[in-house]
C-alpha positions as CSV (number, residue, x, y, z in Angstrom):
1,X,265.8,24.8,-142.2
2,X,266.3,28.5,-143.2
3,X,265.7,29.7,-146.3
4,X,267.3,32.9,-147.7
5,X,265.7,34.7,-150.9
6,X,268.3,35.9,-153.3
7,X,268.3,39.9,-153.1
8,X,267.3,39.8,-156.8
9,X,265.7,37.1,-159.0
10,X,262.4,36.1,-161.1
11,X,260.8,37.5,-164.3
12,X,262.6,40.7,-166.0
13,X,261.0,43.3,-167.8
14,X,261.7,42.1,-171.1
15,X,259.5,39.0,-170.1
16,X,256.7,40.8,-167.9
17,X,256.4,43.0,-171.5
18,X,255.6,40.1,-173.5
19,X,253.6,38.4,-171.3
20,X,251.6,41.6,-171.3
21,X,251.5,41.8,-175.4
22,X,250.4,38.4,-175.4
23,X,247.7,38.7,-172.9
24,X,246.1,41.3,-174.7
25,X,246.0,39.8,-178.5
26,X,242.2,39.3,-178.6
27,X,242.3,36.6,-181.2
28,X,245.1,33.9,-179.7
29,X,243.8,31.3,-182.5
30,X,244.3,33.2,-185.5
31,X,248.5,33.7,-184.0
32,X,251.3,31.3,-184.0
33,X,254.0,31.8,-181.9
34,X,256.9,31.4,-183.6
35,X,258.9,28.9,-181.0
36,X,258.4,29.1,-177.0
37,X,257.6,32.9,-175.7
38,X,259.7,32.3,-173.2
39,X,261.5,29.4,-171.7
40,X,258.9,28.4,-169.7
41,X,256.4,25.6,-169.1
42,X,253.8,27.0,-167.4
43,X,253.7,30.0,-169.5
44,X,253.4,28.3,-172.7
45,X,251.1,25.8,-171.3
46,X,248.9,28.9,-170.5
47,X,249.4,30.4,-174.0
48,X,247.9,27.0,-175.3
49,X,245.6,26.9,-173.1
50,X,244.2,30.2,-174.5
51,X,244.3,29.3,-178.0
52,X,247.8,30.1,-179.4
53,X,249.5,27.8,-181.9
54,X,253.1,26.9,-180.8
55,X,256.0,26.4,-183.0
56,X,259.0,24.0,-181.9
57,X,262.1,26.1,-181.8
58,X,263.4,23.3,-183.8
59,X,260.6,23.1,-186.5
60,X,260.7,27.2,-187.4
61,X,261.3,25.9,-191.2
62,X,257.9,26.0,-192.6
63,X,255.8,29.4,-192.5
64,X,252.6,29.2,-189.9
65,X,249.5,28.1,-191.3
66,X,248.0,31.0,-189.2
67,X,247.1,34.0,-190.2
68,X,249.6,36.1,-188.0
69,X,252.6,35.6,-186.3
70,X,254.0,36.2,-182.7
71,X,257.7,36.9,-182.4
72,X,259.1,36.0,-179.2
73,X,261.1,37.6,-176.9
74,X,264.5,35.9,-178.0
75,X,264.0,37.5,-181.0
76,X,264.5,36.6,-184.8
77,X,266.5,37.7,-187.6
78,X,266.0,40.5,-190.1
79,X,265.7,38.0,-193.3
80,X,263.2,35.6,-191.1
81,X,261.2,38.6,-190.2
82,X,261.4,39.4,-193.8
83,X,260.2,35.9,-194.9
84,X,257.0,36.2,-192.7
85,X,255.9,39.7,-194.4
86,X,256.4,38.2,-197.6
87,X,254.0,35.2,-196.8
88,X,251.4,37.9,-195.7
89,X,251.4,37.7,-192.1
90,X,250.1,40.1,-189.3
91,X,253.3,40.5,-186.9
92,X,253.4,40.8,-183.8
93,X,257.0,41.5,-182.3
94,X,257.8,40.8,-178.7
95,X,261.5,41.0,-178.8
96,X,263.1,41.8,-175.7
97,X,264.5,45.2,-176.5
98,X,267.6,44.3,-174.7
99,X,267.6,41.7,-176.9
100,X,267.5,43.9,-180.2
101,X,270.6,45.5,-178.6
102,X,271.9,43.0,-179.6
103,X,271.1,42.4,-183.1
104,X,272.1,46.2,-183.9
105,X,275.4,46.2,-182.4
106,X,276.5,42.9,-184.3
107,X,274.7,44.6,-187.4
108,X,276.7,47.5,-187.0
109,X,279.6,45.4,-186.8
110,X,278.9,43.3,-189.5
111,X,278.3,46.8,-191.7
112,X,281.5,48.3,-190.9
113,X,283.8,45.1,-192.1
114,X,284.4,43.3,-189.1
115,X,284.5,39.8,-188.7
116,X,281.7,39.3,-185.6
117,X,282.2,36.9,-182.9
118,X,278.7,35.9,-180.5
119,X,279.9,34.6,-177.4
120,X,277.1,32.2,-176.5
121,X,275.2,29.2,-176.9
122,X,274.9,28.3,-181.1
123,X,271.8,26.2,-180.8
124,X,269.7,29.1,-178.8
125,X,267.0,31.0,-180.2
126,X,268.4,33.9,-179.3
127,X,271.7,33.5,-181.1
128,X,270.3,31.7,-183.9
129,X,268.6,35.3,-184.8
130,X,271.8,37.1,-184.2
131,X,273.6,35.8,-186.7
132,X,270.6,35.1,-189.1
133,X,271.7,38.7,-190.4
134,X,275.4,38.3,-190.8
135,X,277.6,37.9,-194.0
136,X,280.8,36.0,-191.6
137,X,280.5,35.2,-187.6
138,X,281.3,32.4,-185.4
139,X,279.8,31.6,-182.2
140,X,281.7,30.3,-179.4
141,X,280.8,29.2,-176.2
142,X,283.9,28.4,-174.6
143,X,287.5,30.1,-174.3
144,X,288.6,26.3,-175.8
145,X,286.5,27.2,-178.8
146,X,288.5,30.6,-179.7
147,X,290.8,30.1,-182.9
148,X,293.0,32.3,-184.9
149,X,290.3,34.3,-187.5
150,X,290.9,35.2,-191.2
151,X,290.2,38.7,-190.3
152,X,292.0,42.0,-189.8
153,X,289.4,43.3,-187.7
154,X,287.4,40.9,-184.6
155,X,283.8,42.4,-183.2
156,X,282.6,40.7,-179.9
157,X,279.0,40.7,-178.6
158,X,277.5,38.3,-176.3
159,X,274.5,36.4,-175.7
160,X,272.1,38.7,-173.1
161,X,272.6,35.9,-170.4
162,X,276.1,35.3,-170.4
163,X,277.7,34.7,-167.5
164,X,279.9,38.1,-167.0
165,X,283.1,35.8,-165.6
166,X,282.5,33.8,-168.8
167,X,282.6,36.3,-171.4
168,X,285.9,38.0,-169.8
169,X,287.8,34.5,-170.5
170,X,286.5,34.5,-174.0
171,X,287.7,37.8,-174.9
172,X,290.4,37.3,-173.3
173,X,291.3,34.2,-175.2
174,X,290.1,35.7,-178.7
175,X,293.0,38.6,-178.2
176,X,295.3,35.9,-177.1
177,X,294.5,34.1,-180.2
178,X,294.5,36.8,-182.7
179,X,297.8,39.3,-181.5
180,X,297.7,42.4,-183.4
181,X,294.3,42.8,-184.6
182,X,291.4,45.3,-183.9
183,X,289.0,44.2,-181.5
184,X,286.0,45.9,-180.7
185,X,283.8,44.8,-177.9
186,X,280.3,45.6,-177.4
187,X,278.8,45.1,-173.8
188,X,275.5,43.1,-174.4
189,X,275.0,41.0,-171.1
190,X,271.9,42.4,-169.6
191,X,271.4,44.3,-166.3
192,X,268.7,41.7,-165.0
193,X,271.4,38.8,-165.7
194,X,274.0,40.9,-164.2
195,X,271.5,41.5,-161.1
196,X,270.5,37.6,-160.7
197,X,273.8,36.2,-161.3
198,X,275.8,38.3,-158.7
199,X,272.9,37.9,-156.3
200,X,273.5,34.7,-156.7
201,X,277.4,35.0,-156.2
202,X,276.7,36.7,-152.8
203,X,274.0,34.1,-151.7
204,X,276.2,31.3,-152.4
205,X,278.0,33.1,-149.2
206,X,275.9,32.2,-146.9
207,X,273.8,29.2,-147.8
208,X,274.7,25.5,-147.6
209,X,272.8,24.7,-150.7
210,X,270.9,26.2,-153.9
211,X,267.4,26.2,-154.9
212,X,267.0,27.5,-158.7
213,X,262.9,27.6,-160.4
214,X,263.0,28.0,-164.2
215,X,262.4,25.7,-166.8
216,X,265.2,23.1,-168.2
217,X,265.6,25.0,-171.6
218,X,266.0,28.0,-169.7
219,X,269.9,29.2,-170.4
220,X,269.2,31.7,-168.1
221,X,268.2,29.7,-165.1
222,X,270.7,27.1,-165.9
223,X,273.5,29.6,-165.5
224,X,272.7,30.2,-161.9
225,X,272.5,26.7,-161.1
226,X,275.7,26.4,-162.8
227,X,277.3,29.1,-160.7
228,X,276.3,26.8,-157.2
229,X,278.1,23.9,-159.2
230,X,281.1,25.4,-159.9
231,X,281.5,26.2,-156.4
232,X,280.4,22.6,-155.4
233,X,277.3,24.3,-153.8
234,X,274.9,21.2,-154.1
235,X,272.2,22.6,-156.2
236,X,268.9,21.7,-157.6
237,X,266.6,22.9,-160.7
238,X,263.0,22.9,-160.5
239,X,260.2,24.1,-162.3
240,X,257.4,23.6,-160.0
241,X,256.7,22.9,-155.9
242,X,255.7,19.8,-156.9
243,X,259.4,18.8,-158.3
244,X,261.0,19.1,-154.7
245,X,262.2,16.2,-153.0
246,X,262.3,16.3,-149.4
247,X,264.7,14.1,-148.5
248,X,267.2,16.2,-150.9
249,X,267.0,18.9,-148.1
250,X,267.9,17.1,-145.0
251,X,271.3,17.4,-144.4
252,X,271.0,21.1,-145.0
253,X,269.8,23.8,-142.8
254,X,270.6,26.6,-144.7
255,X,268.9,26.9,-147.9
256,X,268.9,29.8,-150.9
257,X,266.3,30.5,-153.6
258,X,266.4,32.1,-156.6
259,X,264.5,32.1,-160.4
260,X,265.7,32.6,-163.5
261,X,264.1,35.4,-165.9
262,X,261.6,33.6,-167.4
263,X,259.8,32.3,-164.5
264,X,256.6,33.8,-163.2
265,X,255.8,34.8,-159.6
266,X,253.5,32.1,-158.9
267,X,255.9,29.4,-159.9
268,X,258.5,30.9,-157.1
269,X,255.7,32.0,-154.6
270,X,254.7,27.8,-155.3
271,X,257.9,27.0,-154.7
272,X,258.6,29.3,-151.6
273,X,255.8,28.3,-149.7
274,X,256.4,24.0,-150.1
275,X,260.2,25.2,-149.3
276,X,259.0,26.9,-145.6
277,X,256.4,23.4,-144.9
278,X,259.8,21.4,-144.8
279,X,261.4,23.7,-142.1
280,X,258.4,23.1,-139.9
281,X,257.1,25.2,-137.0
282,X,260.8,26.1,-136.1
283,X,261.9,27.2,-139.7
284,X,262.4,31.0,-140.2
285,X,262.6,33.0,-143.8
286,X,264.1,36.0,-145.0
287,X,261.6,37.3,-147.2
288,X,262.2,40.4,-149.9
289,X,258.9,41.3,-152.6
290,X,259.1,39.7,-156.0
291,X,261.4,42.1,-158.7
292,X,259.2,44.8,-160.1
293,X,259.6,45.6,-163.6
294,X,263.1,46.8,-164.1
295,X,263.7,50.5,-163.9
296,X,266.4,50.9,-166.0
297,X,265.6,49.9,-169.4
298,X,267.4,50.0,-172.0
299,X,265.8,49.9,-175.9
300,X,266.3,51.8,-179.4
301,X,263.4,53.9,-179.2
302,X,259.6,53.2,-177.9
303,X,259.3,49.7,-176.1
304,X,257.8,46.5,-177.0
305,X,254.5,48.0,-178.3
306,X,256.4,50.7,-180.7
307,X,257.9,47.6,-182.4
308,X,254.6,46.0,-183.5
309,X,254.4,45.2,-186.9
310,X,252.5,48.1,-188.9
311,X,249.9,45.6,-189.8
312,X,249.2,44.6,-186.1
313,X,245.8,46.3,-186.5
314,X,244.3,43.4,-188.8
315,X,243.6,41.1,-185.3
């Protein structure tokens, strides 16, 4: 069996950035993070491991017991930030600044009268701080989910990991649905999504079946494997070595690889290397070096570390 490496794949910037914050909080027990960093589970493991309190995405409700507070890189609204400094805590803001794109382009939006539309997932984190800011939004997921809105004027952003071919039906189904009003549409699918889903496209090309690594909840990861399933590319979505089955591989000798965003280099190296002991002495690879930080970032002024909180000192 061969096994063909996706030309781009595994952790983006935005993650690598807030791995690195983390990592260098000397106090992890006096921080909660507010939900998972990332959507992993080896990273979170590791960030309990170390001393961290973790938050449920599900149970952000009640304000940490800690003493300070770690934003993740999805992000969080204006008013919750707001809430947090009012109960006294020491931020620490790891938003993904692709990510705060976001949030200021629907903000402006929202500012200038326009009804906002999120094309994305409603229950993700990432969302759910998108339109934690906004006086009148919908989020829709689907072109099915597009309605007629009772509004003169329609602003569109999107999710950072929409699928590109996704968010072109969507708009295209909002104008459909809404003849003669103003839309404006704001580009806010980020380059390392762009970059791992058309790697993907052009892997699917040659390969007889798909290998994704990221964990379940990521939306990023499951958007590639989605991409091989759509094409009725068999496909399968691991988090660790250990979650490959060998006899899933047999009737293939052809095999691609790719990671979601979120995933860290081990977890594909892991992955990788239990991939080339079922080819056996005869099995070959086509091996390119694990993404670097990305070179072409894109954020309001700074990076990650200009958008700690000013009390970030008090560790």
């Amino acid at each position: 069996m061969k096994v063909i490496l996706a030309s781009h794949y595994g952790m983006c910037f935005g993650v690598r950035d807030a791995l690195a914050i983390a990592s260098n909080v000397p106090t992890p027990h006096r921080f909660t993070i507010h939900g998972q960093l990332v959507h992993n589970p080896q990273i979170n493991e590791g960030l309990a491991r170390r001393g961290f309190s973790i938050t449920p995405e599900n149970r952000r409700d009640p304000v940490p017991l800690t003493p300070g507070v770690l934003i993740t890189a999805h992000g969080i609204s204006s008013r919750e930030r707001s809430r947090l400094l009012r109960a006294k805590k020491t931020l620490i803001d790891t938003t993904c600044p692709l990510v705060r794109r976001v949030h200021n382009a629907a903000q402006r939006l929202n500012a200038r009268g326009f009804f906002v539309i999120v094309i994305g997932k409603r229950s993700h984190v990432e969302v759910q701080g998108i339109v934690g800011d906004l006086d009148r939004y919908a989020v829709v997921e689907k072109p099915h989910d597009v309605q007629p809105y009772d509004a003169e004027a329609l602003g569109v952003v999107c999710q950072t990991t929409t699928p590109p071919f996704l968010a072109e039906e969507v708009i295209h189904a909002i104008r459909a649905c809404n003849p003669g009003k103003s839309i404006e549409v704001v580009d806010t699918i980020c380059l390392p999504t762009r970059q791992r889903q058309e790697a993907v496209l052009a892997l699917l090309n040659r390969v007889q079946a798909l290998v994704v690594v990221g964990g379940r909840n990521s939306n990023n990861s499951r958007q590639l494997a989605r991409l091989a399933e759509d094409r009725n590319i068999p496909c399968v979505q691991v988090e660790r070595d250990g979650d490959l089955d060998p006899e899933w591989f047999k009737p293939f000798s052809l095999v691609g690889l790719t990671a979601g965003t979120s995933t860290p280099d081990a977890a594909i190296r892991a992955v990788h290397r239990a991939l080339l002991r079922l080819t056996g002495a005869q099995g070959t690879t086509e091996v390119r070096p694990l993404d670097v930080p990305d070179a072409s970032r894109v954020s309001d002024g700074g990076g990650l570390l200009a958008w700690m909180s000013p009390s970030t000192h008090r560790l």
